[in-house]
N, C-alpha and C positions, 0 to 999 in steps of 0.2 A: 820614232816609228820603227816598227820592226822591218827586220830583213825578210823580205819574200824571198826562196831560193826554190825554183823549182828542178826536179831531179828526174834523171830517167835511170838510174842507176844506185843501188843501194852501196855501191863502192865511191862514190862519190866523198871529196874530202870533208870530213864532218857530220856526215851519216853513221860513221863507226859506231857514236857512244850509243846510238839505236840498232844496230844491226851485228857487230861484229865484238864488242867488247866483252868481259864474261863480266861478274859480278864482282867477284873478286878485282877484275881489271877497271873495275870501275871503282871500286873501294878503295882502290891503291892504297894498298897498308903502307908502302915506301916514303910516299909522302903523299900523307892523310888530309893535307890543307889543299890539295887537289883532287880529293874522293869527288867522284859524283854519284848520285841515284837518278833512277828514272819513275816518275807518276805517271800514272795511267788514268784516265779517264777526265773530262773537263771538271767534273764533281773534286774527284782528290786532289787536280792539280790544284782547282781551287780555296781547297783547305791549306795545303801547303801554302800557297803565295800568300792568305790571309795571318800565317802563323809566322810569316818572316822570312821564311826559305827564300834562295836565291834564283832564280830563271838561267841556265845556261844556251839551251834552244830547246825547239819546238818541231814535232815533226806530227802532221797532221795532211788529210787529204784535203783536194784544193776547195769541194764542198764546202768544209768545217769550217774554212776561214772567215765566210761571211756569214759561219751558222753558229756553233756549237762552240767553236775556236773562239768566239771576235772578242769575246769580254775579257780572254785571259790572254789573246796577242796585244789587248789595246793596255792591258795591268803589266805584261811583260818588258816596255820598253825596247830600247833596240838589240835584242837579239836574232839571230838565226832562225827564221820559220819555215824548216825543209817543205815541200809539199808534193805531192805526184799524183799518177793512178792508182785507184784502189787496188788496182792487179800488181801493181808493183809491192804497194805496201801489205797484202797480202802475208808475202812473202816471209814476211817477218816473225815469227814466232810470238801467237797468244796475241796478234794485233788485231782482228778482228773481236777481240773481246772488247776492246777498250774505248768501244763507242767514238774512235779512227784518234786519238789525238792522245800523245805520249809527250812529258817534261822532260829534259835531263836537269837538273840541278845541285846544286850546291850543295854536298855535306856539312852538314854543322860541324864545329871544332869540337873534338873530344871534351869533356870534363873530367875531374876524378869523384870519384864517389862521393867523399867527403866535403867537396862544393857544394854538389847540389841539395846532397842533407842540408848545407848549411845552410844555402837558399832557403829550404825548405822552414825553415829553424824559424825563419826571417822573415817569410811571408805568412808565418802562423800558419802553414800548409801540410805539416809534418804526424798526422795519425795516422795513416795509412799508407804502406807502402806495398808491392811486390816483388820477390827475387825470380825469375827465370834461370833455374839452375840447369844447364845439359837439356833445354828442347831444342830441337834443328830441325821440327817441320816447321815449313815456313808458313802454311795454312793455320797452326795452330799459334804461332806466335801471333798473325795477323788479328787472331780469333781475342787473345787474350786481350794484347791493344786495345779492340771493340771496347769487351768488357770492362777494361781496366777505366777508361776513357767516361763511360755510362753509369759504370759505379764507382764513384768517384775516388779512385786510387790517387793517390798526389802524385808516384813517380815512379817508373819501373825501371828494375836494375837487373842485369844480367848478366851472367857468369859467362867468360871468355869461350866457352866450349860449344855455348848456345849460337844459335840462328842471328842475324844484323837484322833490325827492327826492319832496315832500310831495303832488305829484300826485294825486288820486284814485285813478287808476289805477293810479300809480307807488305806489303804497303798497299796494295789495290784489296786483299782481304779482309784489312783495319779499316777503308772506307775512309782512309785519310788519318786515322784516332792515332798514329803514330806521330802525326804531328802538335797532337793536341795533351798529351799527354809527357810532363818531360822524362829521360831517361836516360842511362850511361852505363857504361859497363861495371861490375861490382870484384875487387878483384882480392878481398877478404872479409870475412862475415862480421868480423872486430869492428869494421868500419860503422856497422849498427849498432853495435852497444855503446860506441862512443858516443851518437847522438840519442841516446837513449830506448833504443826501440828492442822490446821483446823479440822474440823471434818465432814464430806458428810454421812448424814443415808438416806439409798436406803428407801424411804418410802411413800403409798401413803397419801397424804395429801390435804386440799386445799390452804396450802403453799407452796407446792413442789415446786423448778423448775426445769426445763425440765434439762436433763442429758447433752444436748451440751450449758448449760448455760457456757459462754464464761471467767465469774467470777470463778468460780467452778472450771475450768479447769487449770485458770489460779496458781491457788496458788500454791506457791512455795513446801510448803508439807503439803499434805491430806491424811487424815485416814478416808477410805471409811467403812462405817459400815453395815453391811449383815443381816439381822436379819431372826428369824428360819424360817421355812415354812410353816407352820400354819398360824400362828399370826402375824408374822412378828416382827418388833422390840416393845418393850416395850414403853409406852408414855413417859416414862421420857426418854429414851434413845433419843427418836424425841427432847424432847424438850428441852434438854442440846446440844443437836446437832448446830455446827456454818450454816450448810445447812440443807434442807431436799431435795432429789431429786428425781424427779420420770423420769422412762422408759418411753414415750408417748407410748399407747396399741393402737392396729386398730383391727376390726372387732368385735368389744367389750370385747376383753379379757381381764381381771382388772389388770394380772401381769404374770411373768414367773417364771420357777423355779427359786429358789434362786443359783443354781449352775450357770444356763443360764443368769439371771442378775448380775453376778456377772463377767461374762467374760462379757460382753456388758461394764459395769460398768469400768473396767478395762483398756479396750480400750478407750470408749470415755475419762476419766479422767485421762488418761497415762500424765506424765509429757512433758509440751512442751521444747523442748532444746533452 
């Protein structure tokens, strides 16, 4: 059973990894088999717990625990279930969004790129992939997850400079799709041709071609490449790329979000059966 610990004080021991830790400190790059994340809402946390994720504690108002709480304190086993008054948790930054009741848990172990192609290789799962190269909102990486998760991308990989899927925000904006979909950092583009996968950089150019380009669609496996929102992707990214492709715009708009082209992107270049 789990630990009920009720608190009047958000400085209390073990409140931290909800109140005071940044992202980063919760990431702990130093030693990464101690990262945590935190889920937000009983829906996400329980995507996450259904997908394997670990439970570290729980901090929820005392309401929740016989409401909203009770199906994932009773799936949590014995950990820590902070609880207080709402005026206390409050206090917390973005806590009243979260329908009262926040996870910390367990980072997964890194992988390297090259595993999980190889998984992929393995589970027959491997025509569809996405690169997130340089985005770092965390609303739009949330957004793509979404997408990525709904049309059925096999695995998203991103460049060291991009946003942590595991974001706080980036995980309650995915609706949990960060759990559902797998993913790892990608930290040379080589690592795609080795498992065979073309490669499509969303980019405007006056190479591009058009997104229902009939070749483009047709390959057996492509790695659609997203670049940040600014700038877009980097020229040598365009120009190691096996395609470049652009969205056609009307009414003079030059592009869309990269969240929004990237479900567009997803669709038109879905694998044909």
């Amino acid at each position: 059973m789990a630990r009920i610990i009720e608190i009047t004080s958000l400085t209390e021991p073990g409140v931290e990894l909800f109140s005071t830790l940044t992202e980063a400190q919760l990431r702990n790059k130093m030693e990464p088999q101690k990262g945590i994340f935190i889920a937000e809402s009983p829906k996400v946390i329980q995507v996450a717990l259904n997908a394997g994720f670990e439970p570290v504690a729980l901090l929820c108002e005392r309401r929740h625990i016989e409401g909203d709480a009770k199906a994932i304190i009773n799936q949590c086993g014995e950990i820590p279930v902070y609880t207080g008054d709402r005026a206390l948790l409050e206090q917390l930054t973005g806590y009243t969004l979260t329908r009262g009741v926040l996870c910390a848990m367990r980072r997964p172990q890194e992988q390297p790129a090259s595993k999980l192609l190889q998984t992929l290789t393995t589970k027959k799962r491997q025509k569809r992939v996405v690169v997130i190269d340089g985005v770092v909102d965390t609303t739009n990486i949330g957004a793509i997850f979404r997408s990525a998760a709904a049309l059925d991308i096999d695995a998203v990989l991103l460049t060291r400079n991009s946003c942590d899927p595991l974001n706080r925000r980036a995980v309650r904006v995915s609706m949990g799709s960060v759990f559902l979909v797998p993913w790892t950092w990608l930290d040379h583009y080589d690592t795609l041709h080795d498992y065979g996968y073309k490669t499509a950089a969303m980019a405007l150019t006056d190479k591009s071609v058009s997104i229902d380009d009939e070749t483009v669609a047709s390959e057996e496996r492509l790695a659609i490449i997203m670049g940040t929102e600014g700038d877009g992707l980097p020229q040598e990214t365009i120009n190691g790329a096996d395609y470049v492709v652009r969205i056609p715009m009307a009414h003079g708009v030059d592009s869309l979000n990269v969240a929004a082209a990237a479900a567009v992107a997803f669709w038109q270049l879905r694998a044909k059966e």
